[in-house]
C-alpha positions as CSV (number, residue, x, y, z in Angstrom):
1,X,111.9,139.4,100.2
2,X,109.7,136.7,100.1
3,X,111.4,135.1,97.9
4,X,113.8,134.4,100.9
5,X,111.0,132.7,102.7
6,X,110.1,130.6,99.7
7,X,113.8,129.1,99.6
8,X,114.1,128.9,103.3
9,X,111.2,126.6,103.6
10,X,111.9,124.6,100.6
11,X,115.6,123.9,102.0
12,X,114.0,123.0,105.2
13,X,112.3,120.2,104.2
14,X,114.9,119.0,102.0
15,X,116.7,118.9,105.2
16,X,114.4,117.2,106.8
17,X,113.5,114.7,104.8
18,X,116.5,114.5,102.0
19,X,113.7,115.3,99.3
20,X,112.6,118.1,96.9
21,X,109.1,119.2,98.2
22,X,106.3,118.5,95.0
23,X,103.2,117.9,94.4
24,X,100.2,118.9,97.1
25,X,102.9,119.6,99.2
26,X,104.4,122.2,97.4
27,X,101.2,123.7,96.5
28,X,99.9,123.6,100.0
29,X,103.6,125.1,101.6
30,X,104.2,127.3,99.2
31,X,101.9,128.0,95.9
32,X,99.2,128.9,98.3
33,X,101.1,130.8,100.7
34,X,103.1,133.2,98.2
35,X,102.4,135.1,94.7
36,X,103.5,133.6,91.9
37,X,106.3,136.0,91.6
38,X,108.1,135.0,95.0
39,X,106.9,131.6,94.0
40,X,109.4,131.7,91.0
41,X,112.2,133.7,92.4
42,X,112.4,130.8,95.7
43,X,112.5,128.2,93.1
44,X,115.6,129.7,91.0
45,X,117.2,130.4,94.4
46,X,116.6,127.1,96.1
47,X,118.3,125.4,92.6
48,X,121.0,127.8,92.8
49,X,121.2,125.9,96.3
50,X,120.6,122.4,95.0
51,X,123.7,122.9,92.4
52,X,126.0,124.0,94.9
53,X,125.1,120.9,96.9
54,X,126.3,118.8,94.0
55,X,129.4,120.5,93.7
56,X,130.1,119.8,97.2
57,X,129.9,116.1,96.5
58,X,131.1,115.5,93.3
């Protein structure tokens, strides 16, 4: 379920600051803090998020 966690705090700072997290930022929020596994399954989820955003707008 980590996963969840992985997604949750990459939407949150997308919130916060209208951006997709990258770079030492990513790796220090998540790469570090998660296994690689959870790592890839937050990722697809938090896309899955990012599409459904730009459905919204378009």
């Amino acid at each position: 379920m980590s996963e969840n966690k992985v997604f949750h705090h990459m939407k949150m700072y997308y919130r916060a600051t209208g951006r997709v997290m990258q770079g030492p930022i990513f790796i220090r929020e998540v790469a570090m803090r998660f296994s690689k596994d959870e790592v890839v399954e937050g990722i697809l989820l938090f896309n899955e998020y990012l599409d459904e955003q730009r459905k919204g707008v378009s």
